[in-house]
N, C-alpha and C positions, 0 to 999 in steps of 0.2 A: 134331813140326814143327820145321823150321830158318828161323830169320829170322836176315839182315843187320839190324844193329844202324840201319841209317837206313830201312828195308823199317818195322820192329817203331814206331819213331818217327813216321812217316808215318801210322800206321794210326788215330792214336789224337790228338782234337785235346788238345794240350797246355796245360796251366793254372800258373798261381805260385800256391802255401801258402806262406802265413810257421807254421813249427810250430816249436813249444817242441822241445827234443832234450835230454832228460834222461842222463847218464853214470851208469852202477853205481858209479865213482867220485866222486861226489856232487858232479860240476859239470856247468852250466847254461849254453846260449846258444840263443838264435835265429835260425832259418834261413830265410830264403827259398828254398824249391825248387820248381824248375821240374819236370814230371811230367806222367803220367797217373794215373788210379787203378785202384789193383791189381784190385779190383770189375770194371772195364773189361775188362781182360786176362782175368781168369776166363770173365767170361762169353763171351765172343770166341772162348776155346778150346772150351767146351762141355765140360768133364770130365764123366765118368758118374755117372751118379746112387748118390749116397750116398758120395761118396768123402770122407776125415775130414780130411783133411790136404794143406797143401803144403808142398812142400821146395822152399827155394832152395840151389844152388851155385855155389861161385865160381870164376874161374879157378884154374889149378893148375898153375906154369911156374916151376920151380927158376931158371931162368936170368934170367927178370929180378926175379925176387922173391928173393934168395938163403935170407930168412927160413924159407921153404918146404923147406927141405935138410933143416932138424931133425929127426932122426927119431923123437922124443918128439914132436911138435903131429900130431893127425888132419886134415892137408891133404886135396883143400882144405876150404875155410871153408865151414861147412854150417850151415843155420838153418832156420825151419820156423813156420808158423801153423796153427792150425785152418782149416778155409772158414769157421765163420762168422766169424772174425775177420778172414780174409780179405775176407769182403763185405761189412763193414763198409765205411762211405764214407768212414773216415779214411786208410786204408795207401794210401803214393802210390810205385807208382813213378819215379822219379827221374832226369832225365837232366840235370837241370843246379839251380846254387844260385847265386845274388846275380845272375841275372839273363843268367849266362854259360853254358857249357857245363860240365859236371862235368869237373873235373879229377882227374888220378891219384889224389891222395891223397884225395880226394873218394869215388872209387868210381865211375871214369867207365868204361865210357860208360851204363851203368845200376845202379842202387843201390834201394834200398828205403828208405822210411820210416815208421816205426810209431811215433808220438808218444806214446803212452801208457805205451809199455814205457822199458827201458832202452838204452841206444843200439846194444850189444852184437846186439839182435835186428834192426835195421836193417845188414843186410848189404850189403856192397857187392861191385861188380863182378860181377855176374851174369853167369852163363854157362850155366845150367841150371837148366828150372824143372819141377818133378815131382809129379803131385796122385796120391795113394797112402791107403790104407785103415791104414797104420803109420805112427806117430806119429816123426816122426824123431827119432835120438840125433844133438843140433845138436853143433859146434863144441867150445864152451867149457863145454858138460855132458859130454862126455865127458873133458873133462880135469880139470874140479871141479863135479861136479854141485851140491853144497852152497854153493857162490857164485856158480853161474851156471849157473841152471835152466831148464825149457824154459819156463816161465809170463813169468819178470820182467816180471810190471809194477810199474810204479810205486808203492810206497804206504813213509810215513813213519813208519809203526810198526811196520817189520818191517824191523831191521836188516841191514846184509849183516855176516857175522861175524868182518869184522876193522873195521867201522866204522859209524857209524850213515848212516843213512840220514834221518833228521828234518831234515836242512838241504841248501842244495845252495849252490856257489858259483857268483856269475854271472861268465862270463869278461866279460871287456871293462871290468869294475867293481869286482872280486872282491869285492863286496857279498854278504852269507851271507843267504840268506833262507830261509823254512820249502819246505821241498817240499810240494808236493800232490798228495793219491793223482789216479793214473791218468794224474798231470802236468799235471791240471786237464782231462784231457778225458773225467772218469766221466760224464757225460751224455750223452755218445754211446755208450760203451763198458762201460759196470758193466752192462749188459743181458744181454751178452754171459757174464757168468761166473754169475747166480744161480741157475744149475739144476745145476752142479759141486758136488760135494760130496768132501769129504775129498781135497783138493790144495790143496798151497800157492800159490795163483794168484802169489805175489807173490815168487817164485824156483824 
């Protein structure tokens, strides 16, 4: 299915989440975004039964992104959840933050957000959304799987290995505080990983 991006917006009534956005880079802020929930979307499409995964893609246009030329990065930007994490009722897609409309650097005109994890798996600029039975090789796993894996979530005892992970800094304050696994939202989301066994949920 093909949607215009104000078609896809229309269909879906829209809500403000204020959510924590944790960086692999161990800084911190909070955002207002405006969205619907990915939950929503899913089920609207109806994928077939038993299907394990979704992939998000991003655009892919040398010309106004000239970053995109490198022919070392696996352009474009590819990322990926499970369903059930996807039907969790926290991943929102996103069309705008502080109240306005998502801007470029934002990940406009649609973006994703997954508070739990690291920010890296909150893609932006959506162009292509694919539910599939293989687990997709995201972005920045295929160029260092060992520092940025398909799981990253959040948790403070499992360093990334060229730095720790037990603190995060807040922008706006650069006040250092402790991080919290899941980013403070395991109560909704540690459900989702206790039947996984032998993977490192946490890169």
């Amino acid at each position: 299915m093909t949607f215009a991006i104000d078609d896809l917006i229309r269909a879906f009534p829209l809500e403000e989440r204020l959510y924590r956005h944790r960086c692999v880079e161990a800084w911190a802020m909070t955002i207002p975004w405006t969205g619907f929930p990915l939950k929503a979307f899913v089920e609207k499409m109806k994928p077939k039964a038993g299907v394990k995964y979704i992939h998000f893609e991003t655009f892919n246009d040398p010309k106004m992104a000239p970053g995109q030329e490198m022919p070392f990065d696996p352009w474009p930007y590819t990322e990926g959840l499970t369903m059930a994490e996807a039907m969790s009722e926290l991943p929102l897609l996103v069309t705008g933050a502080y109240g306005k409309p998502l801007l470029k650097q934002f990940g406009a005109p649609i973006r994703l957000a997954v508070p739990w994890k690291y920010g890296f798996k909150s893609i932006k600029s959506i162009t292509k959304i694919t539910f599939s039975n293989e687990r997709p090789k995201t972005f920045w796993e295929q160029l260092d799987s060992s520092e940025y894996g398909f799981w990253a979530n959040v948790n403070p005892a499992v360093p990334h290995p060229r730095w720790s992970q037990a603190t995060e800094r807040v922008l706006g304050t650069m006040e250092r505080v402790p991080t919290v696994i899941f980013n403070g939202y395991g109560e909704q989301v540690a459900g989702l990983y206790k039947d996984i066994k032998g993977q490192n949920l946490y890169r």
